[in-house]
C-alpha positions in Angstrom: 96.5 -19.2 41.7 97.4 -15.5 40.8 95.9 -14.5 44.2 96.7 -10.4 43.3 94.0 -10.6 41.2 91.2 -10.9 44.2 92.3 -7.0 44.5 92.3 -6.5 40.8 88.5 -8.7 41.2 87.4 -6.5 43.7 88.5 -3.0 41.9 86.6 -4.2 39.0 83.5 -5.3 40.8 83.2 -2.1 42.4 83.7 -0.3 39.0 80.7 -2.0 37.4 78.5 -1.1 40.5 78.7 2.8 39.3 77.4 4.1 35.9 80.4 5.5 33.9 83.4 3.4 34.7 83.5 -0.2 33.2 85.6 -3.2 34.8 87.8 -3.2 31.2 88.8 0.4 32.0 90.3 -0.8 35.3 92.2 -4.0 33.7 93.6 -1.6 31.4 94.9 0.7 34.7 95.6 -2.4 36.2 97.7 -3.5 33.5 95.9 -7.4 33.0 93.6 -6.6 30.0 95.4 -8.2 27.4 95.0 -11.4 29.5 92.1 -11.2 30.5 90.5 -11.6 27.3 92.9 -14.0 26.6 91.9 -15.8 29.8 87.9 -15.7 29.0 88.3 -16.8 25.2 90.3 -19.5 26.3 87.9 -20.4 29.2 85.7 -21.8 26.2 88.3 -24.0 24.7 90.0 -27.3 25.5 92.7 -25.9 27.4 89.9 -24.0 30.0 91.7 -25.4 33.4 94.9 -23.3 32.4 92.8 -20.0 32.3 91.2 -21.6 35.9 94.5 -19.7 38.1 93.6 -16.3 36.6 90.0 -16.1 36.6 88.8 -18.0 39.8 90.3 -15.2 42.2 89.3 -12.6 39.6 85.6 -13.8 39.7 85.7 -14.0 43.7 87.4 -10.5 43.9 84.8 -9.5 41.4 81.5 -11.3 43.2 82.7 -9.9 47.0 83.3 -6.4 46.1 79.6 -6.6 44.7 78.0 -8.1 47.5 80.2 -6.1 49.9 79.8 -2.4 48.5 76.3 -2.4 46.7 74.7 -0.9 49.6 77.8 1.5 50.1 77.9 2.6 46.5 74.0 3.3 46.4 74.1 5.5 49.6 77.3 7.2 47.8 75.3 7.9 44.8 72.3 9.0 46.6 74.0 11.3 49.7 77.1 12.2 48.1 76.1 12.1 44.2 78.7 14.7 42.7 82.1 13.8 44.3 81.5 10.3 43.7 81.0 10.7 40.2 84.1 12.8 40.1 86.3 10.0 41.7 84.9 8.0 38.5 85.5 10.6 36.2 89.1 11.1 37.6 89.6 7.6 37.1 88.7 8.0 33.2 90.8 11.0 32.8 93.7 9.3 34.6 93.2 6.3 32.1 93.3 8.5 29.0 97.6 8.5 28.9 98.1 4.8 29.3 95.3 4.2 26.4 97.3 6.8 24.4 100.6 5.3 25.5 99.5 2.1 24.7 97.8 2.7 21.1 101.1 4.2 19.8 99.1 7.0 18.8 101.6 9.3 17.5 103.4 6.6 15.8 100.2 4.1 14.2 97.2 6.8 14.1 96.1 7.8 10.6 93.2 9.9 9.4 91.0 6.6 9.5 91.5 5.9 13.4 90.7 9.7 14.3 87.7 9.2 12.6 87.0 5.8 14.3 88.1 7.6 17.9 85.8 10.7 16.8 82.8 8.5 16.2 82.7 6.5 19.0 83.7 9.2 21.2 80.1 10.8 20.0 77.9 7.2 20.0 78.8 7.8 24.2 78.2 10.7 24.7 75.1 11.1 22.6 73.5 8.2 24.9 72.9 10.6 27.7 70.3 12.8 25.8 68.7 9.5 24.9 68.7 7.7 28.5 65.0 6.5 29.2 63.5 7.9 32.6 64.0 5.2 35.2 61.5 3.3 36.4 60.0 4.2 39.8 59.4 0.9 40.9 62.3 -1.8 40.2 61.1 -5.2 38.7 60.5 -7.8 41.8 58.5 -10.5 39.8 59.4 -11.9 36.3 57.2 -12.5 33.7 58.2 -13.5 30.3 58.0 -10.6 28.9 60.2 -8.9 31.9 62.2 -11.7 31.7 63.5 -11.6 28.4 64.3 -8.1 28.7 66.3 -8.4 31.5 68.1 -11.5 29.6 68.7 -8.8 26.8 69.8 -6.2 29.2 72.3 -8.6 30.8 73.5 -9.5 27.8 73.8 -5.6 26.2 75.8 -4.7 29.3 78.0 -7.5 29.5 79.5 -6.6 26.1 80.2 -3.2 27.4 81.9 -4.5 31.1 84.9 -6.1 29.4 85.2 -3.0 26.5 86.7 0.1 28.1 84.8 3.1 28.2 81.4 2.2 28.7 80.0 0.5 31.6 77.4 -2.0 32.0 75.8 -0.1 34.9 75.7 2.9 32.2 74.1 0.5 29.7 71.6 -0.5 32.5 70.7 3.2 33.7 70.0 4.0 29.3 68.0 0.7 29.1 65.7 1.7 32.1 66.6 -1.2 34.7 69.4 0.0 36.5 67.5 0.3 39.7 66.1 -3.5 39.1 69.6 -4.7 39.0 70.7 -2.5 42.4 67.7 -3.9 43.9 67.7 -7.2 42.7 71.4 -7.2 44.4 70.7 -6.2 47.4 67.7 -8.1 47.8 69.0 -11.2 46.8 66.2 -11.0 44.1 67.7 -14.5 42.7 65.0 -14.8 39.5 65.8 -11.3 38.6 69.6 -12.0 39.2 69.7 -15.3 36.7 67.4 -13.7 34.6 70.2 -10.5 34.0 72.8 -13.2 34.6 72.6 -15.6 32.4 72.7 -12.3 29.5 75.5 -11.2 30.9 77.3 -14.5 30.6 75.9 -15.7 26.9 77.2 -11.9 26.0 80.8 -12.0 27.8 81.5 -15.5 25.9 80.2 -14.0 22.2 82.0 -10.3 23.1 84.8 -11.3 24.3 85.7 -13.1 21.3 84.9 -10.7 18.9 87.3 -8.4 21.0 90.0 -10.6 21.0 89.5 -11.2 17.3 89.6 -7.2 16.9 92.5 -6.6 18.7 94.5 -9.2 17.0 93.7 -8.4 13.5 93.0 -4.4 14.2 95.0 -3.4 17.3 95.4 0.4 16.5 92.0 0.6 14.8 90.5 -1.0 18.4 92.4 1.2 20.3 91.0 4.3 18.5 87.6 3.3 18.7 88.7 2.0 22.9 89.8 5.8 23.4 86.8 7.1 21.7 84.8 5.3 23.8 86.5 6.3 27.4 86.5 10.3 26.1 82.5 10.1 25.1 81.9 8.5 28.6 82.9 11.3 30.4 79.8 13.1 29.2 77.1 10.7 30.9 79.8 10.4 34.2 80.2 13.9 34.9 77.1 14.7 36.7 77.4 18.8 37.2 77.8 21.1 40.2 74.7 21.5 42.1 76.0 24.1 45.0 79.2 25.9 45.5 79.3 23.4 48.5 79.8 20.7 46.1 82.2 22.5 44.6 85.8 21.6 46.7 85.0 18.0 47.6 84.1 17.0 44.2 87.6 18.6 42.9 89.5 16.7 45.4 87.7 13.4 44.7 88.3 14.2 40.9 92.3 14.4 41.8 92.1 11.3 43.6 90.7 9.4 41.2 93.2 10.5 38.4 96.5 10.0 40.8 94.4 6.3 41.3 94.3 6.0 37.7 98.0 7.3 37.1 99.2 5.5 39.9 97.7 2.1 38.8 98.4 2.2 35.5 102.2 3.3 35.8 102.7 0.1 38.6 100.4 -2.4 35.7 
């Protein structure tokens, strides 16, 4: 079992819990991507048992760091809004060099993959002046209707967890159920949880296929579009500076989370 990746679970469970940051941004700090999607495709083949030491203590790293910091990560969001987003938003400027690094830009970039990077760096950011108003009241009791719509939820976000740049809590806060999927969590809201669940599984087995698939056969080209999608995300993370009082702790948070980032991705 590679038992450093209950840290590495943990980190990317946490990620997921905050809208801006997606768990495939921090296995790309954390230096694993590459396997992991090698490690989910291969989950759904005949040689699934030898993917079993990777993913196991990712999924329970992954699972405690959900149940353990919903609650912490809500009160965060709601008493101390602005610094926490700038931790997240340190984290996806401090990512920025490794993608670069990593893409070859310099050496592989042509007009095409500027235009790719361009592109999707705008479908992000455009999302925020198109985010629905949340509902007041989070969904306690399916119907089939609700149901289906959280399937298609879970599966929507799931396709953006293991793609860096957007997360799947951003996808849920633009689809309008963010607060049913906090709620349903720390509720232990268990129809609601299967209901998002068992999308976000279908869409992690048909994603992360088509990701592998991409970065095999168009590495630089998925990397441009991978960067794009980190610099547009910055857009719906950074959340603005109510008060000068705001104003110091959400610098020093900012810092920290791009010397997390930089650190991170210099030891992956």
């Amino acid at each position: 079992m590679e038992w450093k990746n209950l840290y590495r679970g943990a980190m990317m469970g946490i990620s997921e819990l905050i809208p801006g940051v997606s768990s495939g941004t921090i296995a790309v700090i954390l230096g694993i991507y590459d396997n992991l999607i090698r490690a989910i495709t291969g989950f759904f083949s005949k040689e699934w048992k030898r993917h079993l030491p990777f993913l196991i203590p990712l999924g329970i790293g992954m699972v405690a760091a959900v149940a353990a910091f919903v609650k912490i990560i809500r009160w965060l969001l709601e008493n101390h809004t602005e610094p926490t987003h700038f931790f997240f938003l340190g984290l996806i400027v401090g990512v920025l060099p490794l993608l670069w690094k990593k893409a070859k830009v310099k050496q592989t970039f042509n007009k095409a993959h500027y235009i790719a990077l361009i592109a999707a760096m705008l479908l992000v950011a455009s999302m925020e002046f198109f985010r629905p108003a949340e509902a007041s009241e989070p969904i306690v009791q399916l119907t089939l209707l609700s149901g289906v719509g959280l399937f298609f939820s879970g599966w929507l976000a799931s396709m953006s967890m293991i793609m860096p740049g957007i997360s799947g809590s951003l996808v849920f806060l633009i689809l309008g159920v963010y607060n049913t999927a906090i709620f349903a969590l720390e509720s232990l809201n268990l129809q609601v949880i299967l209901a998002i669940g068992a999308g976000v599984l279908v869409g992690i087995i048909v994603s992360s296929k088509a990701i592998k698939y991409l970065l095999s056969h168009f590495p630089y080209a998925s990397y441009a579009v991978i960067i794009g999608l980190v610099i547009g995300s910055i857009v719906p993370v950074f959340p603005g500076i109510t008060s000068a009082y705001q104003l110091f702790p959400s610098i020093i948070t900012f810092i920290a989370g791009t010397a997390t980032a930089l650190l991170l991705g210099s030891k992956g």
